[in-house]
N, C-alpha and C positions, 0 to 999 in steps of 0.2 A: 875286694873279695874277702870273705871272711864266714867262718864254722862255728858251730857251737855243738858242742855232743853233750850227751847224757843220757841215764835211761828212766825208765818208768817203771815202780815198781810198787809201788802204793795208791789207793786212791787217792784223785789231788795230788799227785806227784807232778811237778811240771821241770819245765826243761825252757829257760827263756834267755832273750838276748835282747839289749838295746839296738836296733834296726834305722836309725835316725838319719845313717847317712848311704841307706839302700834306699831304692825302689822297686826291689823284688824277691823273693822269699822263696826257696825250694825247699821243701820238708824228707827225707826220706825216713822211714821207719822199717826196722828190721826186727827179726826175731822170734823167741816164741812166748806169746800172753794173747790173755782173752781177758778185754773190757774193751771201753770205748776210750777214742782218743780225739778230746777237741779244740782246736785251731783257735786262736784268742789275742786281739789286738788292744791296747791300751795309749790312751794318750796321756796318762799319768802316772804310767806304772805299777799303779795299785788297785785300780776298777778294770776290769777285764772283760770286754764280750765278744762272742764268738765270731769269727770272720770267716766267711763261708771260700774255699780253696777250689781248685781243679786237680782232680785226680792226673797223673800224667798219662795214665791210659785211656782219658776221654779226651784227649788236648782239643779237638776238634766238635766236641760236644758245648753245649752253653747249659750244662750243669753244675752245679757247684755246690759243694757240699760241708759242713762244718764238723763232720765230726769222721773220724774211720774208725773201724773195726778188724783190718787189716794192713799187712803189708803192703809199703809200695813208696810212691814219689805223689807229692802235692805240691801246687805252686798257687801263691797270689801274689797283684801287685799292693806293694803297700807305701804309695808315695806319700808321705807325708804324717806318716804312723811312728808312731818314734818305739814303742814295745811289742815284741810278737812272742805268743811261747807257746807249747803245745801241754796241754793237761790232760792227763787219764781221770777223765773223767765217772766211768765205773771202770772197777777194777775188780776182774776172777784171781787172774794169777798168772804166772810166768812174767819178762823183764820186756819190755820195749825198748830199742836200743835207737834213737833219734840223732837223726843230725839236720841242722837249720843253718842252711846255707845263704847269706846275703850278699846281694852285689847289684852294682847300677847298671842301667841298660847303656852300650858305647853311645857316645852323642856325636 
């Protein structure tokens, strides 16, 4: 198990973690800003595209979405992803305050 915090406070500000020996990703974002915030996988650390997530208030939806606009918890599985980070993608103003939680499902 393991955390990664940091927050958002410019556009393209991101917040990322090497992921390589999870296979699962929980996002929560706090606080007060207005932009958009998008979810982002890479297999080489340096090209990044968006990885579309579950809100934890839809668990039981088959929606998924790649970017928020608000607070809350997001999850995806990411076996086999070795990079995950979250980017404010536009950015108004105020801090987004993230944390990227990894860990393996028990076997």
């Amino acid at each position: 198990m393991s955390f990664t915090n940091g927050t958002l406070t410019a556009l393209d500000a991101v917040v990322g973690t090497n992921i390589e020996a999870a296979d699962h990703v929980v996002v929560q974002v706090t606080g007060t800003w207005v932009g958009t915030i998008t979810f982002e996988i890479s297999v080489d650390g340096t090209t990044y595209v968006a990885q579309a997530c579950k809100k934890s208030a839809e668990v039981n939806s088959t929606t998924l979405a790649t970017t928020r606009t608000d607070n809350g918890i997001a999850a995806v599985q990411t076996i086999g992803v070795p990079w995950f980070r979250v980017r404010m993608s536009s950015y108004t103003s105020g801090t987004a305050t993230v944390v990227i939680h990894q860990d393996r499902i028990a076997k």
